[in-house]
SETI-811579 format. One line per 2 residues: number of its first residue (from 1); their letters; for each residue x, y, z of C-alpha. Coordinates in Angstrom, 1 decimal, always signed. Example, Ala and Ser with C-alpha at 12.3 -4.5 7.8 and 13.67 -1.06 7.14 Angstrom:
# residues 2
1 = AS = +12.3,-4.5,+7.8  +13.7,-1.1,+7.1 .
END
This chain:
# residues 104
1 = XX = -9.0,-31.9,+8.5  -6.0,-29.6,+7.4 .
3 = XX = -7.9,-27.1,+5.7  -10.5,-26.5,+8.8 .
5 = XX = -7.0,-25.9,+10.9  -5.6,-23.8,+8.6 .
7 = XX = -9.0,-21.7,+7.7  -9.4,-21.6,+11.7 .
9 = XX = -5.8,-20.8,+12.1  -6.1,-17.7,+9.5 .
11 = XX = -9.4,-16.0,+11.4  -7.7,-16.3,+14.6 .
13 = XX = -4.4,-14.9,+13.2  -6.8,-12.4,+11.9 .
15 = XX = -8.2,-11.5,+14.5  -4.8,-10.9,+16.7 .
17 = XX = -3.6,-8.7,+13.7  -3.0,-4.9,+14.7 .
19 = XX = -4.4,-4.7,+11.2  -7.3,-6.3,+11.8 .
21 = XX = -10.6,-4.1,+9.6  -7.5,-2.0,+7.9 .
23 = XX = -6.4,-4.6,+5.7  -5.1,-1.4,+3.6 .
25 = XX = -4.3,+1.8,+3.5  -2.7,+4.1,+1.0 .
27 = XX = +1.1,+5.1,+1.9  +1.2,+8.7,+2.8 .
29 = XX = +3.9,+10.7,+2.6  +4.9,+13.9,+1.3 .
31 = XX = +7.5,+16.0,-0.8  +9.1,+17.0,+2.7 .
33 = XX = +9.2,+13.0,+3.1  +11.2,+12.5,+0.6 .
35 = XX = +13.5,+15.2,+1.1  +14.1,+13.9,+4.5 .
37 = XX = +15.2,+10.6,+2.9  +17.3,+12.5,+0.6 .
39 = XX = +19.3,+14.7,+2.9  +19.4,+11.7,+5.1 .
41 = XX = +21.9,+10.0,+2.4  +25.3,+9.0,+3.6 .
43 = XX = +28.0,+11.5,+2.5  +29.7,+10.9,-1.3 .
45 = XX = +26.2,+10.2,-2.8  +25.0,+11.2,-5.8 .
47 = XX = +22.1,+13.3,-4.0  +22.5,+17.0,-4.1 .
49 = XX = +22.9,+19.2,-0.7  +21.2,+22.0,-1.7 .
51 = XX = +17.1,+21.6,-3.6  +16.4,+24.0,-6.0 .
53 = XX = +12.4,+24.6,-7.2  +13.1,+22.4,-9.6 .
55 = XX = +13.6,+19.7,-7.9  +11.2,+20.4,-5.0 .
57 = XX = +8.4,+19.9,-8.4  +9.9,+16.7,-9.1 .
59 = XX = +9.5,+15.8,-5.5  +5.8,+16.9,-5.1 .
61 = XX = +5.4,+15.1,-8.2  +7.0,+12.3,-7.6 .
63 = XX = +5.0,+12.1,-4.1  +1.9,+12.9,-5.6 .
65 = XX = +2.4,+10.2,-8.2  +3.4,+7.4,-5.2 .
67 = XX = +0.2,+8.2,-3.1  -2.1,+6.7,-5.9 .
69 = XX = -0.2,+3.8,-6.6  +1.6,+2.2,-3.6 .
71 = XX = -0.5,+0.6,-0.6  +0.7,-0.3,+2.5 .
73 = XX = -1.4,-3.8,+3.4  -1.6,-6.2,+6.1 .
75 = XX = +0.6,-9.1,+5.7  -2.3,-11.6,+6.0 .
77 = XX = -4.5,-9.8,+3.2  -1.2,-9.8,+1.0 .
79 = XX = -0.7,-13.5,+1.2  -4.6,-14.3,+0.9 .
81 = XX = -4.6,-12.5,-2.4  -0.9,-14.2,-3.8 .
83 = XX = -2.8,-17.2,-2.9  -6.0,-17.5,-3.8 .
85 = XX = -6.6,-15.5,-7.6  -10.2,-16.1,-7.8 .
87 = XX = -10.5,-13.7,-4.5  -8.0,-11.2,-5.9 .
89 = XX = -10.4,-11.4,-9.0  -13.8,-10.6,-7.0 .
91 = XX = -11.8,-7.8,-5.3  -11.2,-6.2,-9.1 .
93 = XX = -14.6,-7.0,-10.3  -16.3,-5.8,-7.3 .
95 = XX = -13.8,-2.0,-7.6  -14.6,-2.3,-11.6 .
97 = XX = -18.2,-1.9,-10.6  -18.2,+0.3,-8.0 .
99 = XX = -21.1,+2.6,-8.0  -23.0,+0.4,-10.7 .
101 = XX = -25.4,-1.2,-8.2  -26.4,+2.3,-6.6 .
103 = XX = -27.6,+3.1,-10.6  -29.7,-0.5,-10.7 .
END
């Protein structure tokens, strides 16, 4: 009886969640983002006042780099995958074959 109220439980919570059809999304932000943060810094930091090119590179770099790794995801969606492997493990198999079925 548990499981039907906590299965039931989960669609409705679901359903009520602002993330609900956007499970997740990539985290966007840019070089200027993370200058922000950086300039933000309290004073006595080890963050330098002034950017020079070089370090406007590493930050476009750095932002570029963060973009294809880091997703921001609904909280729901991140517990259903800590908990349950064998959907995390469709979810790979299913982006490991993407496109496949459209050459079939």
């Amino acid at each position: 009886m548990g499981d039907i109220i906590n299965e039931a439980y989960s669609i409705v919570q679901c359903k009520e969640c602002p993330w609900y059809k956007a499970c997740v999304i990539p985290m966007k932000f840019t070089a200027q983002d993370i200058r922000r943060q950086l300039e933000q810094a309290p004073p006595g930091t080890s963050v330098p006042q002034q950017i020079d090119s070089g370090m406007d590179n590493l930050l476009s770099s750095m932002a570029t780099a963060a973009q294809a790794s880091l997703l921001e995801g609904c909280p729901i969606f991140i517990e259903r995958l800590r908990t349950s492997p064998k959907l995390a493990q469709r979810i790979k198999e299913l982006m490991l074959n993407w496109g496949n079925e459209e050459q079939k």
